[in-house]
C-alpha positions as CSV (number, residue, x, y, z in Angstrom):
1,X,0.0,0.0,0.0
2,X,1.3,3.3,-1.4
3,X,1.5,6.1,2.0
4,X,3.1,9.7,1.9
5,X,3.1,12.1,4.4
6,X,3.7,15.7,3.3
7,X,4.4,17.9,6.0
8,X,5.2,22.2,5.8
9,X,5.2,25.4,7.9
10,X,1.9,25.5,6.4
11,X,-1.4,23.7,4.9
12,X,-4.1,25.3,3.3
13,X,-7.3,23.0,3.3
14,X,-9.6,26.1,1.9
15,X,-12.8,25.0,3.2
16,X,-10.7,25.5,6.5
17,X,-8.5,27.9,8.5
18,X,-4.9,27.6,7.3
19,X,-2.5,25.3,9.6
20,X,0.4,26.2,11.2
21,X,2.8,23.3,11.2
22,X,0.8,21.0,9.4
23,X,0.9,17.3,7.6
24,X,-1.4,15.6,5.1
25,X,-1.7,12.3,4.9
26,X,-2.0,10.5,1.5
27,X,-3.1,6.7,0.8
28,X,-3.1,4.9,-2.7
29,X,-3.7,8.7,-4.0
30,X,-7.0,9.5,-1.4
31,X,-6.2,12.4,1.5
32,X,-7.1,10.3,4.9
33,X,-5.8,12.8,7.4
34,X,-5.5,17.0,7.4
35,X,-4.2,18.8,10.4
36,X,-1.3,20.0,12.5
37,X,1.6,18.0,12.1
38,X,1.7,16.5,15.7
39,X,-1.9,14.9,15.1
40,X,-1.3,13.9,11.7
41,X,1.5,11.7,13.2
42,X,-0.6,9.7,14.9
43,X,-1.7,7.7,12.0
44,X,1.4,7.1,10.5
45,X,2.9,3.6,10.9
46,X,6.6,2.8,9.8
47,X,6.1,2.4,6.2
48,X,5.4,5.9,4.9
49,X,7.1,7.9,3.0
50,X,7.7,11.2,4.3
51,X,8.4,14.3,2.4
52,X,9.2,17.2,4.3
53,X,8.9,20.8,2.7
54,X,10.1,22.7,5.5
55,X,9.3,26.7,5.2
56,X,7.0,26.2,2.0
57,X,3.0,25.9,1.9
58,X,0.5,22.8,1.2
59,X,-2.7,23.3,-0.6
60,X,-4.6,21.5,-3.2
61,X,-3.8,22.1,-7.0
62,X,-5.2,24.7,-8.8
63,X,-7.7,24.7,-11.5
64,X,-7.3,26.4,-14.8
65,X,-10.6,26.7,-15.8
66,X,-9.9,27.5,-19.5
67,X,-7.0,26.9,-21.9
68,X,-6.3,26.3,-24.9
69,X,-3.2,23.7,-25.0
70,X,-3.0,23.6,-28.6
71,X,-2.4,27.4,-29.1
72,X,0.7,27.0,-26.6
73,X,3.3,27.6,-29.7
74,X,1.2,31.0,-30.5
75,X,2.2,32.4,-27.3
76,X,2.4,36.1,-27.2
77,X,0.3,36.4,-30.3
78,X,-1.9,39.4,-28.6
79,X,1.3,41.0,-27.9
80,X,0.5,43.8,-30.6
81,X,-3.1,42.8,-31.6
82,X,-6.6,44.5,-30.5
83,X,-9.1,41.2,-29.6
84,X,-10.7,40.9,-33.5
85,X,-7.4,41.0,-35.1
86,X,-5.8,38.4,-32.5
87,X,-8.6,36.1,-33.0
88,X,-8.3,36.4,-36.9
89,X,-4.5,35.9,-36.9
90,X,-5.4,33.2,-34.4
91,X,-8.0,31.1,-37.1
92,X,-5.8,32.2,-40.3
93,X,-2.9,30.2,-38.1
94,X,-3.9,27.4,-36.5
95,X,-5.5,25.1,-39.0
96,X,-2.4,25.2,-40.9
97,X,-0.5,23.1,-37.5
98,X,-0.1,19.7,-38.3
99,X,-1.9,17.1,-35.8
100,X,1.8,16.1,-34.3
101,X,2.3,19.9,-34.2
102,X,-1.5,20.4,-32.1
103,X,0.3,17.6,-29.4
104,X,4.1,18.7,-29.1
105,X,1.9,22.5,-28.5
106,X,-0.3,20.5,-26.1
107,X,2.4,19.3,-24.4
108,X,4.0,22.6,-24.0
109,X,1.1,23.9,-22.2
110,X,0.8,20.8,-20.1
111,X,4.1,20.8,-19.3
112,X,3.8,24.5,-18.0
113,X,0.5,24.0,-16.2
114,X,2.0,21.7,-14.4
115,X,5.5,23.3,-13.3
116,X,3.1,26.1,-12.2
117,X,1.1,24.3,-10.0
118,X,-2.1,23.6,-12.0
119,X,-3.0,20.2,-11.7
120,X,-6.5,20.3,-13.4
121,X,-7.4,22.0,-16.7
122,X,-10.6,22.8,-18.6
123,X,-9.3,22.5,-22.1
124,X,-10.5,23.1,-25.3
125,X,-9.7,21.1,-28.4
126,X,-10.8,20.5,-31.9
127,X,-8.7,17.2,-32.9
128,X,-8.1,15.7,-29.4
129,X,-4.7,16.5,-29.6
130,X,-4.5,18.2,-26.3
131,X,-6.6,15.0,-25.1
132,X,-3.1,13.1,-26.4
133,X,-0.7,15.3,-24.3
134,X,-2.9,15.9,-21.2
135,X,-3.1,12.2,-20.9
136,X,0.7,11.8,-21.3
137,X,1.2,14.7,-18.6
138,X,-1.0,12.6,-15.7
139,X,-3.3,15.8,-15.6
140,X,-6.9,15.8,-14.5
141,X,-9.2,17.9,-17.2
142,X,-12.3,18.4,-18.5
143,X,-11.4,18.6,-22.2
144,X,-13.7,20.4,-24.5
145,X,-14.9,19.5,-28.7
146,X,-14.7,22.6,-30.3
147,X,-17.4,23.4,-32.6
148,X,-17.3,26.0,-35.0
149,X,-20.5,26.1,-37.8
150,X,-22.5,29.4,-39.6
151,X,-24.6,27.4,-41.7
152,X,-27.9,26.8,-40.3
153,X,-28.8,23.7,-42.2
154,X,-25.7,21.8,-40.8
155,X,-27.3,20.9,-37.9
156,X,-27.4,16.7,-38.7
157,X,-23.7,16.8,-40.2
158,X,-22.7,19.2,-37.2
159,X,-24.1,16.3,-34.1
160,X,-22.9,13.6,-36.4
161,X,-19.5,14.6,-36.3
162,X,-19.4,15.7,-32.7
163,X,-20.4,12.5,-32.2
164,X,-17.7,10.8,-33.7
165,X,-15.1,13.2,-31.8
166,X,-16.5,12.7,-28.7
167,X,-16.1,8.7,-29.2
168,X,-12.6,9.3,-30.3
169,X,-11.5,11.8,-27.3
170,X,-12.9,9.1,-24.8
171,X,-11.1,6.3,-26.5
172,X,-8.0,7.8,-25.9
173,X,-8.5,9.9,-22.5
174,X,-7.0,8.8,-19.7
175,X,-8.5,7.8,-16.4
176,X,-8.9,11.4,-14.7
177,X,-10.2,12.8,-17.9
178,X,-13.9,14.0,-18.7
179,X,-15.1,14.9,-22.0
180,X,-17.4,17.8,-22.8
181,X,-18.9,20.1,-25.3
182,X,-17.9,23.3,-26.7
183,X,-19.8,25.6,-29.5
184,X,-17.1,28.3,-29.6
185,X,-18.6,31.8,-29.6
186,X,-22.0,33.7,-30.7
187,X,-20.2,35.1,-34.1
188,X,-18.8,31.3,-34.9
189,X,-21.9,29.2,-34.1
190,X,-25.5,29.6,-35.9
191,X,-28.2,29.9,-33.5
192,X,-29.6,26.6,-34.8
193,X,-26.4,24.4,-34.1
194,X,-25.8,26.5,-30.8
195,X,-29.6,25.0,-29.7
196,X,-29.1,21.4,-31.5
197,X,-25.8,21.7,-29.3
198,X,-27.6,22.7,-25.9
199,X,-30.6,19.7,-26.6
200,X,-27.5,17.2,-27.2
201,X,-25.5,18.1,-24.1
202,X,-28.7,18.1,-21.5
203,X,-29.6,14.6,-23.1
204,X,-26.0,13.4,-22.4
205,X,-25.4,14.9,-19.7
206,X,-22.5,16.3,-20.5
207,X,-21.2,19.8,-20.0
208,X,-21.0,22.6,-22.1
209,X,-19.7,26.0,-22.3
210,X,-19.0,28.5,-25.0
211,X,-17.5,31.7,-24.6
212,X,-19.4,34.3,-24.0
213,X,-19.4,38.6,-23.8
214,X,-16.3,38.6,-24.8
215,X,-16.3,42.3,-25.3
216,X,-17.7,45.4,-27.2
217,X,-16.9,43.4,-31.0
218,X,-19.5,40.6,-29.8
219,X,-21.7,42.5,-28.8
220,X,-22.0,44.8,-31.4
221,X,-22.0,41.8,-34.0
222,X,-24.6,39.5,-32.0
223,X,-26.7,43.4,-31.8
224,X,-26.4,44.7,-35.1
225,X,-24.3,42.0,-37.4
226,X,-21.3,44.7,-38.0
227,X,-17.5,45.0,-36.4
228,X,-15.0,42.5,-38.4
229,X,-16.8,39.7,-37.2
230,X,-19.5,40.4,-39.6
231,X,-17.4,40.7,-42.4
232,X,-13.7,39.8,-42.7
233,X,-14.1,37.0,-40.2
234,X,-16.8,35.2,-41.3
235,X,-15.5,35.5,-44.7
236,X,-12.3,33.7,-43.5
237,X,-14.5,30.5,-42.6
238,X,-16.6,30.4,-46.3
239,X,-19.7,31.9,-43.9
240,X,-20.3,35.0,-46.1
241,X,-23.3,33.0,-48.1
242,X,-24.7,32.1,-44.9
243,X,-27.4,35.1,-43.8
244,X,-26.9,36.4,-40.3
245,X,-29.9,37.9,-38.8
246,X,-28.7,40.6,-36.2
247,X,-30.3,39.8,-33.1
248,X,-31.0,42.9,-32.0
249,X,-30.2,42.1,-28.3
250,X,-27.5,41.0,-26.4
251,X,-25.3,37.7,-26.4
252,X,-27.2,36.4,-23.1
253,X,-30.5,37.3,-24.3
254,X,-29.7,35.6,-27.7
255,X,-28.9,32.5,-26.5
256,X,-31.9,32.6,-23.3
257,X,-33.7,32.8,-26.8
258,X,-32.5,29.8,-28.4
259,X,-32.6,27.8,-25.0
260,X,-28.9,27.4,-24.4
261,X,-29.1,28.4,-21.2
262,X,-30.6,25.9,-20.2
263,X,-28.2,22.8,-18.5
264,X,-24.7,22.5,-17.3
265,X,-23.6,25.6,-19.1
266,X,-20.0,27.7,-18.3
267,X,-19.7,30.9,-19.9
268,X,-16.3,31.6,-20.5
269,X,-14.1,35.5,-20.3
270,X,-18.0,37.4,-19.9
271,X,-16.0,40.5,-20.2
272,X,-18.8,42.9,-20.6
273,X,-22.1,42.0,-18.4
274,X,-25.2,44.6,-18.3
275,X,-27.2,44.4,-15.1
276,X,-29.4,42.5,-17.2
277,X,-27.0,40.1,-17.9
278,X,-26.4,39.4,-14.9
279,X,-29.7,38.3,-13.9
280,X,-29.8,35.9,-16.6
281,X,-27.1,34.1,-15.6
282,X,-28.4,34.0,-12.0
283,X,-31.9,32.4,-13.3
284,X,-30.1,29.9,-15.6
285,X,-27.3,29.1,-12.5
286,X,-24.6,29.8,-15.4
287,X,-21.2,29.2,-14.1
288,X,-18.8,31.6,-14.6
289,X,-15.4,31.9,-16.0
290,X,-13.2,34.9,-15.8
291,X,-10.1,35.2,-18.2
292,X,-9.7,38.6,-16.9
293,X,-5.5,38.9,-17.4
294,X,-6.2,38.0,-21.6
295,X,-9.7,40.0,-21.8
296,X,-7.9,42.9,-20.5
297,X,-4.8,42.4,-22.7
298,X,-7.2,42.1,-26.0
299,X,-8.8,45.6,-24.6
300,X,-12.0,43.8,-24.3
301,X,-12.4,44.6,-20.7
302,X,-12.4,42.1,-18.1
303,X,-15.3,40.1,-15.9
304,X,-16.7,42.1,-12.6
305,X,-15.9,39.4,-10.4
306,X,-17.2,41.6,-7.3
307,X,-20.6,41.6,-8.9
308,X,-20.4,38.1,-9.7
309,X,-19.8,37.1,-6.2
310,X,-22.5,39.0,-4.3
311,X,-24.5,36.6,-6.6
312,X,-23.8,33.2,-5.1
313,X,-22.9,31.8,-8.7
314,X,-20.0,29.1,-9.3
315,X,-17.2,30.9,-9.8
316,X,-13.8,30.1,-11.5
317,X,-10.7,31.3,-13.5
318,X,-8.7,30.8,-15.7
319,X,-5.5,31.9,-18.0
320,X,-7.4,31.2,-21.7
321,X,-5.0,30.7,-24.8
322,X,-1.2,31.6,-24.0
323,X,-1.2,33.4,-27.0
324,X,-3.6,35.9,-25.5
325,X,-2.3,35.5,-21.6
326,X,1.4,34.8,-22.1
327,X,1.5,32.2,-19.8
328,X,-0.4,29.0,-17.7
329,X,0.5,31.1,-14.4
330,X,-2.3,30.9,-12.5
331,X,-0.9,33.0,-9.4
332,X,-0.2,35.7,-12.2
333,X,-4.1,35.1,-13.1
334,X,-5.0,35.9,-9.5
335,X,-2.9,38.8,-8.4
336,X,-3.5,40.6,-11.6
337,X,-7.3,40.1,-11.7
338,X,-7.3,41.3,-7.8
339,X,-5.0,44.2,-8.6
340,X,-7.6,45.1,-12.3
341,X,-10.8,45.6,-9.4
342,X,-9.1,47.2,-7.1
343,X,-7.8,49.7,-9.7
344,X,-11.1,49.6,-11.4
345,X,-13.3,50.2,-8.0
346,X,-10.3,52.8,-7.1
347,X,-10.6,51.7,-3.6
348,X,-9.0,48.8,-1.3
349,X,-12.0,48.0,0.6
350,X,-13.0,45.9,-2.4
351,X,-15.9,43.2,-2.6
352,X,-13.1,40.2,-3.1
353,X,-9.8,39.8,-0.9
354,X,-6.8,37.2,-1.4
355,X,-8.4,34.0,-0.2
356,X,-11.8,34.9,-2.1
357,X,-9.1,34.2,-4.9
358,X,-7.8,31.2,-4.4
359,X,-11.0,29.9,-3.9
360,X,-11.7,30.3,-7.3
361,X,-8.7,29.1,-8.3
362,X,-9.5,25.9,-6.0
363,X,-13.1,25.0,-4.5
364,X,-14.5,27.4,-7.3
365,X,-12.9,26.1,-10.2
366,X,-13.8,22.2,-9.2
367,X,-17.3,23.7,-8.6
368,X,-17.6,25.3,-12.2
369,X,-16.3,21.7,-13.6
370,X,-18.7,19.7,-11.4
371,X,-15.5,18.3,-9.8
372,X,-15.5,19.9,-6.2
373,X,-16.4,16.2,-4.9
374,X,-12.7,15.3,-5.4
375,X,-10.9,18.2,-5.6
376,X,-10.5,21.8,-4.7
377,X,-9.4,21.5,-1.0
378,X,-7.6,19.4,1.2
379,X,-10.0,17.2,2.8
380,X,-9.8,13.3,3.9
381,X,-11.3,11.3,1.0
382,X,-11.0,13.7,-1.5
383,X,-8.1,12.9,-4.2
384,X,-4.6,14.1,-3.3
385,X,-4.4,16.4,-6.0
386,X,-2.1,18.4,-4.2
387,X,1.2,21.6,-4.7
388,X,4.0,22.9,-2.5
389,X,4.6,25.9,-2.8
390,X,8.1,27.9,-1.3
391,X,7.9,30.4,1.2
392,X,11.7,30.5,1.6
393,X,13.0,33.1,-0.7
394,X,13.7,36.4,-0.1
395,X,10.3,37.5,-1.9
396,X,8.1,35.6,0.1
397,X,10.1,36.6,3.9
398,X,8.1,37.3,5.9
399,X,5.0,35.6,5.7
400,X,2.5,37.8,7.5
401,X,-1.0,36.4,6.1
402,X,-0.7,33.1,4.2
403,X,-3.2,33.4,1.3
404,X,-1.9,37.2,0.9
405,X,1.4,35.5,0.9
406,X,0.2,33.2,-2.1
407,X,-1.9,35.8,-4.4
408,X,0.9,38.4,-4.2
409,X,3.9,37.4,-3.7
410,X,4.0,33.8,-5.3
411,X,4.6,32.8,-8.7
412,X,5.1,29.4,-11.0
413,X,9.3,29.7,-10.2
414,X,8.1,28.7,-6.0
415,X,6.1,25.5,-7.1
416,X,8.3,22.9,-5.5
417,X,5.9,19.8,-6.2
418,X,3.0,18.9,-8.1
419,X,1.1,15.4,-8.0
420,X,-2.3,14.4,-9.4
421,X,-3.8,11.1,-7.0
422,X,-0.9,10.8,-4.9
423,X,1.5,10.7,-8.0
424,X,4.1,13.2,-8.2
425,X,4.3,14.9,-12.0
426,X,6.6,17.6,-11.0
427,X,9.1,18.2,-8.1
428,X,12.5,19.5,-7.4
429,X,12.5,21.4,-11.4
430,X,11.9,18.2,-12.5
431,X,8.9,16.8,-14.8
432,X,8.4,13.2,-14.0
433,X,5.6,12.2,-16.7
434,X,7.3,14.2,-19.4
435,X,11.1,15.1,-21.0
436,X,10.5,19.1,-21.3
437,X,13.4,19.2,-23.9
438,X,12.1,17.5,-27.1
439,X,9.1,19.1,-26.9
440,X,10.4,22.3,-26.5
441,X,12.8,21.9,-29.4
442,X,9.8,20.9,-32.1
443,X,7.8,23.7,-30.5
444,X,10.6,26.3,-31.0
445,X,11.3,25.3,-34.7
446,X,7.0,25.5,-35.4
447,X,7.3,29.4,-33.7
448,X,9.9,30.3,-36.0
449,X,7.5,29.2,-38.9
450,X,4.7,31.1,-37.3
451,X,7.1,34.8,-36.9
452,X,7.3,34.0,-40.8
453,X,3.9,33.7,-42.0
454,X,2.5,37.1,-39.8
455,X,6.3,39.3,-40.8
């Protein structure tokens, strides 16, 4: 029988007061004991494996609640581009990746996640590559099927093939992996698929999520059928023979329209939410997912988490695409989101504090994934899904407040180790699933191909 004790100046169950001098106690990859060190001793017999992490912190892994693994070799791509011209680059680019190119990217992006101390992802994918690469990696995810469709009569053809992907992503998903649904965005999916969609993922029980008020370009194309979207996009895709009706009302009220509210349903960025928005995704129970460090980088705004939260809704984050964020950190995602609403409210005494944050990025994140169960805190019979973090450096001494500690001052170079079900994936620098080099070397020589095609 597999037993590990972890043991730091600190543990972090979230749904409890931080420990002082605390242990965990892992068997066969299940948490059976949480507490102060001293206590937590009591159950151990002479046959565990102890791992002491000294001045460093213990809490579970975080949860990403939306990438893109397969845009990891566009990172940066946003670096000079407005959100519509990002997103065009983005479509022009990415079919032209070969399927071994869509993994070695996958990988990248798994590897990173996991170096930074995410240890479940919400991914999107439109080959299953990234379900390739996140099985390789030991991750746990969710992993999405991209849909993409404008033409109204492809409704059959559209749950056909979703079908078949579907099949295909479970036959090759590992254990701790869940498969879901994803119709991409209101100016990529007909109204017609995006309901066919909703029907087939309430009958399945699956879930879905799409993203959603991304911004100002959105909203003004869902509204009125104009920005790029209306025109130079959808002419990118062969969509300009399809007739788009403008809606004449928001993206929420759209889709309440078309009954895709309806179900297990995660909006994903919601950027730019109207009062009445809001109270749509309170009566539908939407979960919520806030990109805010890309939406704000794209100039598309970013999610009022503070409103949000007054509302009692699932709430999670997450770093979207790399090519939009820059990178998988997810301590990056919180202190900069906390930092945008402070700024934003221009006052400290704001709605959401440190450890309202890494709830999202913990209890909230398994919530929005239907995964809270067995994950998202530190709790016996929940799956040791579990970082370390280090508190030693000079940037982290002293540590006045723990989860202040963590939001601010921490960042992916302090995770120490990372393991999914008891099983380490990433300790001491090292990646234990996965050799880093090789896949950084094919994913360095497809970048350079990628500078080429947008100089």
């Amino acid at each position: 029988m597999s037993r590990i004790l972890l043991t730091a100046d600190w543990v972090l169950p979230v749904t409890s007061d931080p420990i002082l001098d605390g242990a965990v106690l892992v068997e066969e990859g299940t948490i059976k004991a949480v507490g102060p060190r001293e206590e937590v001793m009591r159950h151990v017999s002479d046959d565990v494996e102890i791992k002491e992490f000294g001045d460093a912190a213990l809490l579970p892994g975080l949860v990403n609640c939306h990438t893109h693994l397969e845009h990891s070799v566009m990172r940066g791509l946003a670096d000079t581009y407005p959100f519509v011209e990002w997103l065009m680059n983005l479509a022009r680019l990415s079919p032209e990746l070969s399927h071994e190119q869509r993994v070695n990217s996958a990988r990248l992006g798994a590897l990173e996640a996991i170096s930074s101390g995410t240890t479940t992802v919400a991914d999107v994918t439109r080959d299953g590559s990234s379900v390739e690469a996140i099985t390789e990696a030991g991750l746990r995810a969710v992993v999405f099927q991209e849909v993409r469709e404008m033409d109204p009569k492809a409704v059959d053809s559209v749950l056909s093939d979703v079908d078949k992907r579907l099949n295909h992503s479970r036959d090759i998903a590992g254990k701790n992996i869940e498969i879901a649904l994803f119709p991409d965005a209101p100016y990529a999916v007909a109204p017609q698929i995006y309901k066919a969609l909703s029907k087939y993922s309430r009958e399945s029980d699956l879930l879905m999520a799409t993203h959603l008020a991304t911004g100002s370009a959105e909203r003004e194309f869902v509204m009125y059928g104009s920005t790029r979207l209306g025109t130079d996009y959808r002419d990118m895709f062969g969509w300009g023979d399809h007739m788009w009706q403008p809606m004449g009302v928001p993206s929420l009220k759209y889709l309440e329209q078309w009954d895709v509210l309806d179900g297990k349903l995660i909006a994903m960025n919601v950027a730019r939410l109207s009062d009445q928005d809001l109270e749509l995704l309170m009566k539908y129970k939407v979960r919520v997912v806030a990109c805010c460090r890309a939406s704000a980088k794209l100039g598309a705004g970013f999610a009022p988490l503070g409103r949000l939260s007054r509302r009692d809704m699932r709430l999670g984050l997450g770093t979207e695409s790399v090519s939009a964020s820059n990178n998988m950190d997810m301590f990056d995602e919180m202190r900069i989101s906390l930092l945008l609403h402070r700024g934003a409210a221009e006052r400290v005494e704001f709605d959401l504090f440190a450890s309202d944050y890494l709830w999202m990025a913990t209890m909230g994140g398994a919530s929005v994934l239907g995964l809270d169960d067995k994950i998202g805190s530190l709790e016996p019979g929940k799956s040791a899904d579990i970082i370390a973090v280090d508190f030693s450096e000079s940037h982290q001494t002293p540590v006045r407040e723990v989860n202040s500690a963590l939001v601010y001052g921490t960042n992916e170079q302090d995770i120490m180790m990372s393991m999914v079900d008891g099983t380490v994936l990433f300790e001491n620098e090292l990646h234990m699933t996965m050799d880093e080099i090789p896949v950084i070397r094919a994913c360095d020589e497809v970048s350079r191909e990628i500078r080429n095609k947008l100089n």
